[in-house]
C-alpha positions in Angstrom: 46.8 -4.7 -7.2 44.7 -8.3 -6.5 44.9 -10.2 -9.9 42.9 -13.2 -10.5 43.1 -16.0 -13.2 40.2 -16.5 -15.2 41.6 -18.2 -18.4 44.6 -19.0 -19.6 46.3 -15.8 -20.4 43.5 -13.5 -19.1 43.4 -12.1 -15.9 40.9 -9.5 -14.4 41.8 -7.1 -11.5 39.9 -3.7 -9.9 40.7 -0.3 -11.2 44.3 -0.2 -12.1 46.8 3.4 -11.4 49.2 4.1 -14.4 51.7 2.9 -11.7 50.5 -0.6 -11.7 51.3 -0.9 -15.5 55.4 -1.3 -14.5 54.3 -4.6 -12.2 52.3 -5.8 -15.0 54.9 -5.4 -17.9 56.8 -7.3 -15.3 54.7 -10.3 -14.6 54.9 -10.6 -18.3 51.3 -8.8 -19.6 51.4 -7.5 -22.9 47.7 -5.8 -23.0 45.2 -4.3 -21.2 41.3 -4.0 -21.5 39.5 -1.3 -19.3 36.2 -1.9 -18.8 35.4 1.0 -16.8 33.9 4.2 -17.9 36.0 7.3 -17.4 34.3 9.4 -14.8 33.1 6.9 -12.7 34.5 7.9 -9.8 36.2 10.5 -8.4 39.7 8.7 -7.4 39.7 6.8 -10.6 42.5 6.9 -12.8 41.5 8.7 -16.0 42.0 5.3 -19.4 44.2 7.8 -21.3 47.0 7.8 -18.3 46.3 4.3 -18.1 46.8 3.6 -21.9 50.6 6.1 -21.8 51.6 4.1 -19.3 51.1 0.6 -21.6 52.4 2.5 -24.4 55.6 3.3 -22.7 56.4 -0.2 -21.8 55.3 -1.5 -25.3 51.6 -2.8 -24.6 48.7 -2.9 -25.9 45.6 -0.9 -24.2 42.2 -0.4 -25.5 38.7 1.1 -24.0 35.8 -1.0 -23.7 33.6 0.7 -21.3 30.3 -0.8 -19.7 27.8 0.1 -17.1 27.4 -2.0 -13.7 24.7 -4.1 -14.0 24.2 -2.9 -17.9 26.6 -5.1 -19.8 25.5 -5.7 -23.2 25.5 -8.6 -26.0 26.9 -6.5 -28.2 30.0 -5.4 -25.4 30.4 -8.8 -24.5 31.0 -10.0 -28.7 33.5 -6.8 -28.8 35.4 -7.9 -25.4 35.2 -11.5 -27.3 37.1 -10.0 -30.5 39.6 -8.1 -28.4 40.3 -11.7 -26.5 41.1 -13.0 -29.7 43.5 -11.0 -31.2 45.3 -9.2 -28.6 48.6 -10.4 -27.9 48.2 -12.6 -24.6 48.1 -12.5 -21.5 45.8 -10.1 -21.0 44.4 -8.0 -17.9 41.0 -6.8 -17.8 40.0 -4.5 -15.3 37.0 -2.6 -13.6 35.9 -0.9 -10.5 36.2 -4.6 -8.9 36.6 -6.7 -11.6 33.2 -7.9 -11.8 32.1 -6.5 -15.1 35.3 -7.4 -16.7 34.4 -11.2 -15.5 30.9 -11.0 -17.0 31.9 -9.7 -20.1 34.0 -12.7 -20.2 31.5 -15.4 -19.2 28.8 -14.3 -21.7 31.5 -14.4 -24.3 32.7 -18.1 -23.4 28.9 -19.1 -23.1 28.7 -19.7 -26.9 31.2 -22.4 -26.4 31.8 -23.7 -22.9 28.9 -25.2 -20.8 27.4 -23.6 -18.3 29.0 -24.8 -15.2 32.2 -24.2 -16.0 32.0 -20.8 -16.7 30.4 -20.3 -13.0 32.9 -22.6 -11.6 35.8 -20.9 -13.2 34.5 -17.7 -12.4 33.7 -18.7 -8.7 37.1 -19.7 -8.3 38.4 -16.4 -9.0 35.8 -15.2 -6.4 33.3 -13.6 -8.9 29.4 -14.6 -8.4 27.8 -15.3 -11.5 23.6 -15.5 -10.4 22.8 -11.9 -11.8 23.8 -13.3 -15.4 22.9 -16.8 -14.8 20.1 -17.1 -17.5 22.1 -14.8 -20.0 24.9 -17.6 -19.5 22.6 -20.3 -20.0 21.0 -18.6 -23.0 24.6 -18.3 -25.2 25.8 -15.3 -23.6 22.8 -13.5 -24.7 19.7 -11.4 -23.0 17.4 -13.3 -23.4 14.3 -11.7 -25.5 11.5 -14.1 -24.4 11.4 -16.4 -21.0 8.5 -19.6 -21.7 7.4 -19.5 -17.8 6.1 -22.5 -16.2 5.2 -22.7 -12.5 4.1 -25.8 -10.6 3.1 -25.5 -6.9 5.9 -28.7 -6.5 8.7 -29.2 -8.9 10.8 -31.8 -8.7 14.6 -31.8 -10.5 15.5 -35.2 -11.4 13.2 -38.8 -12.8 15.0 -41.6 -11.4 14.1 -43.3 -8.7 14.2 -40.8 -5.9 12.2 -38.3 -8.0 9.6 -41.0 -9.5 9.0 -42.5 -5.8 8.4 -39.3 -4.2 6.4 -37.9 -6.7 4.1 -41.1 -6.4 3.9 -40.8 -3.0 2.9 -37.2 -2.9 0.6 -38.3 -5.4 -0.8 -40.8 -2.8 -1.3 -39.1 -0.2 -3.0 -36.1 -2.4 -4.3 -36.7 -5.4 -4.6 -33.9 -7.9 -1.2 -32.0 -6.9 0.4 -30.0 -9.4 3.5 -31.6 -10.2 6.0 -30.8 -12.5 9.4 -33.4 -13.2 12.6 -32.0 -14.6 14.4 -34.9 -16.6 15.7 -34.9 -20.2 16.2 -38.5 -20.3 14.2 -40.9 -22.7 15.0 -43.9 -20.5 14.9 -44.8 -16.9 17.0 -47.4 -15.4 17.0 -49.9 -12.5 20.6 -49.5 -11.6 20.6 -52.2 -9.2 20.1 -54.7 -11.6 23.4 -53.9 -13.6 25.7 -56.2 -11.2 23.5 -59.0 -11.6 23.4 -58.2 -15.8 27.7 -57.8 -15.6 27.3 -61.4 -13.8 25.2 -63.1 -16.4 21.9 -63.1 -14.3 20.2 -60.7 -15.7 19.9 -59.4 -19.5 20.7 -55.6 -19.8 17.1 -55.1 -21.6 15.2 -56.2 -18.3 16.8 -53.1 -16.3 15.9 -50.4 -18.6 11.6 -48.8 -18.9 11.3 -46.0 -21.5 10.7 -42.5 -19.1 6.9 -42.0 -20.3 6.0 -45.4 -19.6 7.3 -44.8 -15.4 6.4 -41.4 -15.2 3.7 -41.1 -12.9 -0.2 -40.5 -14.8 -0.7 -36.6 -13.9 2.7 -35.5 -13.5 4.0 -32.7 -15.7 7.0 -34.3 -17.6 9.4 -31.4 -18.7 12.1 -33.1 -20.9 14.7 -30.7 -20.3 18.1 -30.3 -18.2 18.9 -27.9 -15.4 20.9 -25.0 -16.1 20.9 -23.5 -13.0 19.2 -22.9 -10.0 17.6 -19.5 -8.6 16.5 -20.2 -5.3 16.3 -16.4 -3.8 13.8 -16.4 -6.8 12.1 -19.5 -6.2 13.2 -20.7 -9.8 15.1 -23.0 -11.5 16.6 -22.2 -14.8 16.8 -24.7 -17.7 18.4 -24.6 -21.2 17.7 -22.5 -23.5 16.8 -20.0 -20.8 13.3 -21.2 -19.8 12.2 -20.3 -16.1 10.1 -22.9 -14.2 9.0 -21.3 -10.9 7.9 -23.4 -7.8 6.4 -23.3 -4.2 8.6 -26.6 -3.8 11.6 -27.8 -5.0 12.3 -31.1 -4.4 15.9 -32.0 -5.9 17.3 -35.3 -6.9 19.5 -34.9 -10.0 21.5 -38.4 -8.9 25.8 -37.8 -9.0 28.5 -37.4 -12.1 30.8 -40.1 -12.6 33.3 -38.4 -12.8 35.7 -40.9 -15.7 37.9 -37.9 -16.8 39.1 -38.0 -13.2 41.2 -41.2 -13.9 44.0 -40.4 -16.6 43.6 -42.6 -20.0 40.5 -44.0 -18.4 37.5 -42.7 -20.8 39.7 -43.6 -24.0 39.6 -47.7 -23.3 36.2 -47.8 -21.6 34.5 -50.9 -23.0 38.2 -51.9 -25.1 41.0 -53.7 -24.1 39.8 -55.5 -21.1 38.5 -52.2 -19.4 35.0 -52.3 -18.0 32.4 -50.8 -15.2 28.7 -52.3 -14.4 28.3 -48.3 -13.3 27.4 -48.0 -17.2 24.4 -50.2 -18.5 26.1 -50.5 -21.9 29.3 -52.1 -20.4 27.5 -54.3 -17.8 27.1 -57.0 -20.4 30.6 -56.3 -21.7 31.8 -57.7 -18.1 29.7 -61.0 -18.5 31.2 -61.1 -21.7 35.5 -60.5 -20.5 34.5 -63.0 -17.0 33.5 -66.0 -19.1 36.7 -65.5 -22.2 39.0 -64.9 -19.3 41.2 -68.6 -18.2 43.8 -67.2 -16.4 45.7 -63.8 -15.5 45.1 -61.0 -13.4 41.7 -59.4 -12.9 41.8 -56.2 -10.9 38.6 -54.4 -9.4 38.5 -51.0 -8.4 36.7 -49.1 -6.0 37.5 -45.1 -5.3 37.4 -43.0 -2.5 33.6 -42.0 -0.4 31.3 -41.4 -1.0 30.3 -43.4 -4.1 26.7 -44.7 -5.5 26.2 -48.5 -3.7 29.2 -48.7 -1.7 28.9 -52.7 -1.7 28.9 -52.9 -5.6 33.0 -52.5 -6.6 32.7 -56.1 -4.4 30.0 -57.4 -5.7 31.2 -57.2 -9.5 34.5 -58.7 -8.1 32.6 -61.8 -5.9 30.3 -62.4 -8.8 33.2 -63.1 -11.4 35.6 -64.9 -8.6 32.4 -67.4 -8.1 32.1 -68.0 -12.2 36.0 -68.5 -11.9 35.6 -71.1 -9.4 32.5 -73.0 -11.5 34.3 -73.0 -14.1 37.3 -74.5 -12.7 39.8 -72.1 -13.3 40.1 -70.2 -10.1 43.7 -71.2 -9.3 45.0 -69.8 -12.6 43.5 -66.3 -11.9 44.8 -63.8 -9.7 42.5 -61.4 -7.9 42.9 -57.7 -6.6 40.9 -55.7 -5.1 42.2 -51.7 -5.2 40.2 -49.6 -2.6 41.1 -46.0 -1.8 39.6 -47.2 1.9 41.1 -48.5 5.1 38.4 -50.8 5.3 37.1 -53.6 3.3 33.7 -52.5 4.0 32.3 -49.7 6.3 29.7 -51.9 9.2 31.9 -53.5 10.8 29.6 -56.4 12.0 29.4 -57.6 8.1 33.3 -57.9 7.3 33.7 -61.1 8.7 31.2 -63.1 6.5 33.0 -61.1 3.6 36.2 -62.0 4.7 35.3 -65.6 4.3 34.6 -65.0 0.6 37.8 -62.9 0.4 40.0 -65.7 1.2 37.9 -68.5 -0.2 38.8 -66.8 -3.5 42.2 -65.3 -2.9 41.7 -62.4 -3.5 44.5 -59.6 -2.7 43.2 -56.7 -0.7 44.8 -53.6 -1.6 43.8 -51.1 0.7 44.9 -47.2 0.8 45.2 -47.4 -3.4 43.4 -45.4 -5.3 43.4 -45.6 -9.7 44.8 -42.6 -10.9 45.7 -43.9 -14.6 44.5 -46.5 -16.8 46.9 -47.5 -20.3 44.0 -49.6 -22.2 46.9 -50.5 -24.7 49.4 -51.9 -23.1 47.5 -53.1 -20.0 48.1 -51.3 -17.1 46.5 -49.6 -13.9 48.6 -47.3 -12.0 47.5 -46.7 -8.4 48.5 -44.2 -5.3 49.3 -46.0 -2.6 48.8 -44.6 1.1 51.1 -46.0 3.2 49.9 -45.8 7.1 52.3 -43.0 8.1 50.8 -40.5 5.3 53.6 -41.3 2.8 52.7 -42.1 -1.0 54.1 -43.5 -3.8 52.7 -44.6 -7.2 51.9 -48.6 -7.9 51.5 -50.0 -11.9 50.0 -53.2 -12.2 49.4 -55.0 -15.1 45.8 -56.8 -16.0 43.6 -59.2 -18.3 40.6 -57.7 -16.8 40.1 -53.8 -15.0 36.8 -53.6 -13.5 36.6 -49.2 -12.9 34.4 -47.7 -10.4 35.2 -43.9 -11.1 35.5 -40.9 -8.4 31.9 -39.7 -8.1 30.9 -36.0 -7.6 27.7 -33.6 -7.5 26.2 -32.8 -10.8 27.9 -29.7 -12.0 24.4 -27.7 -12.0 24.7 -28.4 -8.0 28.2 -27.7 -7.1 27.9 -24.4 -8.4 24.7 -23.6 -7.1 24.0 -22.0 -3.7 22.3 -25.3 -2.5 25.3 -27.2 -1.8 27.7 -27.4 1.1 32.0 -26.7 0.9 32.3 -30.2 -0.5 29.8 -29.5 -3.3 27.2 -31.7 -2.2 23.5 -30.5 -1.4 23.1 -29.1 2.2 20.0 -30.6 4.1 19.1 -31.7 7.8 20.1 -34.9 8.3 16.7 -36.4 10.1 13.9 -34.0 7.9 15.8 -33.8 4.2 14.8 -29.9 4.1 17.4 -27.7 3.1 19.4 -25.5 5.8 19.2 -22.4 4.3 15.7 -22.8 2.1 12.9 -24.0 3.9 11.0 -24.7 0.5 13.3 -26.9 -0.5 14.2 -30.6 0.3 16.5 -33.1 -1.4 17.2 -36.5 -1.5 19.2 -39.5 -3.1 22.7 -39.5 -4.0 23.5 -36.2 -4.8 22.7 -34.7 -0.8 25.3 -34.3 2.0 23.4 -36.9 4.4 26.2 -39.9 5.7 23.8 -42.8 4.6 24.4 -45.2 2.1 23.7 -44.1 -1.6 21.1 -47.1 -3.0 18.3 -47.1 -4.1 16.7 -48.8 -0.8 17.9 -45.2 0.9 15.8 -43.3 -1.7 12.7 -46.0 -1.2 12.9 -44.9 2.7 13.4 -41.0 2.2 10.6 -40.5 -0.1 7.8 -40.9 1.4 9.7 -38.5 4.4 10.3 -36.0 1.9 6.5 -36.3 0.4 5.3 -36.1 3.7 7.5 -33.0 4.9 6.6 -30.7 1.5 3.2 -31.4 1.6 2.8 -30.3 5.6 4.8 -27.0 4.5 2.0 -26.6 2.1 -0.8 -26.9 4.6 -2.0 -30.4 3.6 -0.7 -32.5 6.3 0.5 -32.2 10.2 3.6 -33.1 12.0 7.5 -33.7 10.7 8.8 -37.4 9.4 11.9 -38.3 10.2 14.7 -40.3 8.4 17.4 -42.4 10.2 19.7 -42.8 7.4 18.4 -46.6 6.4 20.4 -48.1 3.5 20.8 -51.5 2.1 23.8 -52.9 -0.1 22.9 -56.7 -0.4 26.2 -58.4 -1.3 25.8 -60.8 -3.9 29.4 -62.8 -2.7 28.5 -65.7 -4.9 25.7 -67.0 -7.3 22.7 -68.1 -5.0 24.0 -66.1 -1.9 23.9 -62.8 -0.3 24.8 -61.0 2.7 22.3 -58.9 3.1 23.6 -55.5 4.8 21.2 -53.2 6.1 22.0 -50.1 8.6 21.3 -46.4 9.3 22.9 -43.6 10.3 26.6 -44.1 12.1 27.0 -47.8 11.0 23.6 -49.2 13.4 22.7 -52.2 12.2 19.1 -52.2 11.2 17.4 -55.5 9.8 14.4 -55.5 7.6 13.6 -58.7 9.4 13.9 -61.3 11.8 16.9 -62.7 12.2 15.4 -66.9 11.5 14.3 -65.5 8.6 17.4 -63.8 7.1 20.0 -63.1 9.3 22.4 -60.6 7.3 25.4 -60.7 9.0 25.5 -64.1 7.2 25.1 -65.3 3.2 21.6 -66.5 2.7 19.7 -68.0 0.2 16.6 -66.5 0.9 18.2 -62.5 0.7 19.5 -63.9 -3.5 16.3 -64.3 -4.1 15.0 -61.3 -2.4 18.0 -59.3 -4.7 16.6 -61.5 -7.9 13.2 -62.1 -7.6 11.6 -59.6 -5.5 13.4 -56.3 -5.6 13.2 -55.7 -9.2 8.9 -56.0 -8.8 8.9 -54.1 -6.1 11.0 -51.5 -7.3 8.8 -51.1 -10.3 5.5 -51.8 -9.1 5.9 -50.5 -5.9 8.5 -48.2 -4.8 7.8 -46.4 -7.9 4.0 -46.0 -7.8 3.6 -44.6 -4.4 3.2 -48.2 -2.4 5.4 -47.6 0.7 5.8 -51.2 1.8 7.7 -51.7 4.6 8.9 -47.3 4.3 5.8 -45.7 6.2 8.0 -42.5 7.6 8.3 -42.2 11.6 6.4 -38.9 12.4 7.3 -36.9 15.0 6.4 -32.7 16.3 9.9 -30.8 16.3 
């Protein structure tokens, strides 16, 4: 008898023998659902031996037959009711356990989101796609599907999905595109370590979502439920099916707050603050200049994270007002990093370590936030010590700069699309998917080892517009991505090391080292960061102008 958890105090299991009932009054189960039909098959234990046996040792047991593959609304609000008030735990059970699971999922679909329920049941090794759009419509069949199909669809507006849609728009004018986005507002992210700095003013980061959308682009203002790729569909709420002969996905990461006990309840109160949200950027401004002396702690979780450089950045930025302000010697800096490493190219740590020292500021390697007490002030850590070993570290703060754990969207990391670790699976060099060659991804959310910035995206899109329109026919050859990223350091006001590399750490300059030479701070990459990037990003990046990103082609 295999008995898996679904639920607290509900556990499902195949086809049960009257015999099993004495193991489960044992393990402690006080009723039974059957969810079988009597006469199913010809070893199958008949329900009425089944429900002596439960009456012998005091337990409950009642019938609630359904058909495979024919589970009903109406079977699913009954299995709900019996959930409810039977005395728990419970064991359902089936031929395999499968329908006893569905009947489960489309009853918790009126309450729990979607990726939980697939999650939860995936965990107990049950496969939810059959029932995926019943799940996403409340548990229930869904009487009419709105269908929408696009010959390329892309699943995400920020700046990967914008920039590639521009540049397939570029390169062929008139494709039907559709983007997949619910959000009213889109964001330059990069610009929210130079707003928690006091350089820039949150307002000047943020464009409303119609006015960047690219002019002929189908806009649907709508999440993803899930994702149907044997069916060249993506489900979104309410139960709508968009089909595609492309699917080009960037959905962006979760920041995953709940991960860090106490954390969520003091975010933005009690000196707790992260310039990963653009409604606490300006409340670090704010705790840097009111802070005189004490301890000011800055976080940064374990890889792979959105802009690996900007836990430091937040942290140089503040140290540098500090120092203009004369109260540097009074404050005492940490930095907590879950890494070995104070950065990951080795050939920019030494101008970084100048900065480290110039400001004293503690490196804390190998500790990683697991608990945040907004009310009395403290950060608890786990510290790795070099032989494996661990132990917990509190520390007590004025100021807690949080960069969270970061994770897949939960639409992905239940899908089929992504990889053991939950991120999406694609080729490395062409962004195409390993298992569906009508689908490529990029951004944050794919399994490639580049950085995770927005100067990655501005290099894979035009690889990934490229790539979709040859499978359609309209253009010849493959374009290749090295892994390019950029994190430019901003380790005081003025000055930037300006770190630029591809795939396995290579160093890979934008330009010249006379001109900028970013193993070193320069004044010319600040204003690069603060002058030019932001234009750029908006006026050109975004609209299909691939300065400086023309993809290498190459015949694989």
């Amino acid at each position: 008898m295999d008995i898996r958890s679904l639920a607290p105090g509900l556990g499902v299991s195949e086809q049960l023998r009257p015999d099993d009932v004495t193991a489960l009054k044992e393990a402690g189960y006080r009723a039974i659902i059957c969810n079988r039909p009597d006469g199913e098959s010809s070893d199958q234990a008949f329900f009425a031996d089944i429900q002596r046996a439960a009456q012998q040792h005091g337990m409950e047991a009642h019938y609630l037959p359904a058909e495979t593959g024919k589970v009903t609304d109406e079977q699913a609000e009954l299995f709900g009711r019996l959930l409810e008030t039977l005395p728990k735990p419970i064991l359902a059970y089936c031929r395999s356990g499968m329908r006893s699971t569905t009947l489960w999922a489309l009853w918790q679909a009126r309450t729990q989101p979607l990726h939980q329920i697939v999650d939860a049941a995936s965990k107990a090794g049950f496969d939810m796609k059959s029932v995926i759009r019943r799940i996403a419509n409340g548990g229930r069949m869904p009487l009419e599907v709105a269908e929408a199909s696009h010959t390329v669809v892309i699943v995400g507006g920020g700046a990967a999905g914008i920039a590639t849609a521009s540049s397939l728009l570029a390169r062929q004018p008139g494709l039907d595109i559709a983007i997949i986005d619910p959000a009213d507002v889109h964001y330059y992210q990069p610009g929210w370590t130079l707003v928690g700095g006091g350089i820039f003013e949150a307002p000047q980061t943020a464009h409303s979502m119609g006015a960047t959308m690219p002019r002929g682009v189908h806009w649907i203002k709508s999440a993803v439920a899930a994702f149907e790729p044997e069916r060249n569909a993506v489900i979104l709420d309410g139960c709508r099916l968009v089909s595609y002969r492309q699917l080009i996905l960037c959905p962006g990461l979760k920041l995953d707050w709940q991960a860090i006990e106490g954390l969520a309840d003091t975010l933005g109160r009690n000196g707790v603050t992260s310039n990963y949200l653009y409604h606490l950027a300006p409340y670090t401004w704010e705790l840097v200049q009111q802070l005189r002396r004490g301890r000011a702690i800055f976080t940064q979780p374990a890889m792979p994270i959105k802009c690996a450089g900007a836990p430091q950045k937040a942290m140089y930025l503040s140290a540098d007002h500090w120092r203009r302000a004369g109260v540097l010697q009074q404050m005492d800096i940490e930095f907590g990093s879950a890494g070995a490493v104070l950065f990951g190219v080795a050939d920019y740590v030494p101008a970084l370590m100048e900065y480290v020292e110039a400001y004293r500021i503690d490196l804390s390697f190998g500790h990683t936030l697991t608990q945040v007490d907004g009310a009395a002030r403290t950060a608890t850590f786990k510290r790795v010590a070099a032989d494996g070993s661990s132990c917990s570290v509190t520390r007590e703060f004025e100021l807690l700069h949080v960069v969270p754990p970061q994770v897949a969207p939960d639409v992905v990391r239940v899908s089929p699309l992504c990889d053991a670790a939950g991120w999406i699976d694609v080729d490395p060099a062409t962004l195409r998917h390993k298992a569906w060659e009508n689908i490529h991804a990029l951004g944050d959310a794919t399994n490639t080892s580049n950085a995770k910035t927005a100067a990655a995206a501005r290099k894979q899109a035009p690889v990934v517009a490229h790539n979709v329109l040859a499978a359609l026919g309209k253009a010849k050859g493959t374009a290749l991505y090295h892994g390019y990223g950029s994190c430019p350091l901003t380790v005081e006001r003025g000055k930037i090391v300006l770190a630029e590399f591809s795939y396995g750490g290579k160093v890979t300059p934008s330009f010249p080292s006379w001109l900028i030479d970013g193993t070193r701070p320069s004044r010319l990459a600040w204003l690069l960061k603060e002058r030019i990037l932001p234009p750029l990003y908006w006026k050109g990046m975004l609209k299909g102008r691939e300065w400086l990103a023309k993809p290498e082609l190459a015949d694989l």
